[in-house]
C-alpha positions in Angstrom: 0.0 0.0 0.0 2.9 2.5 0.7 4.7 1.4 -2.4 1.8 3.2 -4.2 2.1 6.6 -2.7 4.7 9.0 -5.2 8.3 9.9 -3.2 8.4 12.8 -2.0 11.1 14.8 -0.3 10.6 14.8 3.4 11.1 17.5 5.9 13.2 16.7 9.2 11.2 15.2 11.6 11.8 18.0 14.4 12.9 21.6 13.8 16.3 22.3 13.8 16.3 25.9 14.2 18.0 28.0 16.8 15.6 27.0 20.0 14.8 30.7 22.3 12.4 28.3 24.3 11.8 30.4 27.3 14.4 29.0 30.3 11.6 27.3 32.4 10.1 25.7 29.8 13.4 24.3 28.6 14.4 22.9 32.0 10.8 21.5 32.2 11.3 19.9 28.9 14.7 18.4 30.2 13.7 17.1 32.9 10.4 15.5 31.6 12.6 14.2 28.8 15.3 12.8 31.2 12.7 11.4 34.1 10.6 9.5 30.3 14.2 7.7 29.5 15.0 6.6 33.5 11.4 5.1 33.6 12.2 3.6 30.5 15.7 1.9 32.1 13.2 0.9 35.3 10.7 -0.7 32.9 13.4 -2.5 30.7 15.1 -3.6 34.2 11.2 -4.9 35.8 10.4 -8.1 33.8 6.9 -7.8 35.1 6.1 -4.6 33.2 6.0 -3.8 29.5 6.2 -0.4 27.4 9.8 0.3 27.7 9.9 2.0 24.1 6.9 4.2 25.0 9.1 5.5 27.6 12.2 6.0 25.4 10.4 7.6 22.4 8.6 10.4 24.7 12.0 11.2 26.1 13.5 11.4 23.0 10.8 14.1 21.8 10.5 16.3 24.6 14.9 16.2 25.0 14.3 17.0 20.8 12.3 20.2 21.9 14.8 21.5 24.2 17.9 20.9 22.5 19.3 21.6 19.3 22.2 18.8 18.9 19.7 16.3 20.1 17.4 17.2 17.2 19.9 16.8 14.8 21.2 13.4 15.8 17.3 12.4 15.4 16.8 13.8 12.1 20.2 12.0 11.3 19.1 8.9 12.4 15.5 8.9 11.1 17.0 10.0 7.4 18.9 6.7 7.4 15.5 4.3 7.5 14.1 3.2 4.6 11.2 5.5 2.6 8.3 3.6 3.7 9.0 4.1 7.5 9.9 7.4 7.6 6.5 7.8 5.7 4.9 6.1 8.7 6.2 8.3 10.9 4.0 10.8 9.1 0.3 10.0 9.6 -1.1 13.3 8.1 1.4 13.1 5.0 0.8 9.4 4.1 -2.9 10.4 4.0 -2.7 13.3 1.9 -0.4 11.8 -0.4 -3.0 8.6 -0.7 -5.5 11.2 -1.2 -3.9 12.3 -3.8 -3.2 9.1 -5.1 -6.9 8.1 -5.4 -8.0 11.7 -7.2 -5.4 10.9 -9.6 -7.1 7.2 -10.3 -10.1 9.5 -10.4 -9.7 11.1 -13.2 -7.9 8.3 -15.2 -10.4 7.5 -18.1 -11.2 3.8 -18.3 
């Protein structure tokens, strides 16, 4: 189904731009990002509860929205996954590209 939809070149997943986050909200995002990747190391360590990933991907965003270099090494690392996935990581893009997809079959005379 995703081998269907045109390539298309994708934007970086988070903003690289120079960050003027107000200081208390960086900190807050710093520390919600840092206390999301110790609960993950908890939940990896406790056999009896699942979800670790949950954990690490909501402290990677929030440490993405306070700092710069950690944006980039995300962007760097998502650019090396194969088309399809990086697609999935865009719900509202895969959807308007499949829109797109269909008004073109549309309009195809049969």
């Amino acid at each position: 189904m995703l081998m269907d939809l045109p390539e298309v070149v994708l934007a970086p997943l988070f903003d690289e731009q120079d960050r003027h986050h107000h200081p208390i909200k960086r900190i807050a995002l710093l520390i919600g990002g840092g206390l999301c990747v110790l609960l993950g190391i908890v939940v990896w360590l406790t056999p009896l509860v699942t979800g670790a990933p949950a954990f690490y991907l909501a402290g990677a965003v929030l440490l993405a929205g306070a700092s710069k270099t950690i944006a980039c090494w995300l962007n760097r690392q998502e650019r090396k996954l194969a088309y399809k996935y990086r697609l999935l990581l865009r719900p509202k893009l895969r959807k308007q590209l499949k829109a797109e997809v269909e008004a073109a079959r549309d309009q195809e005379p049969s």
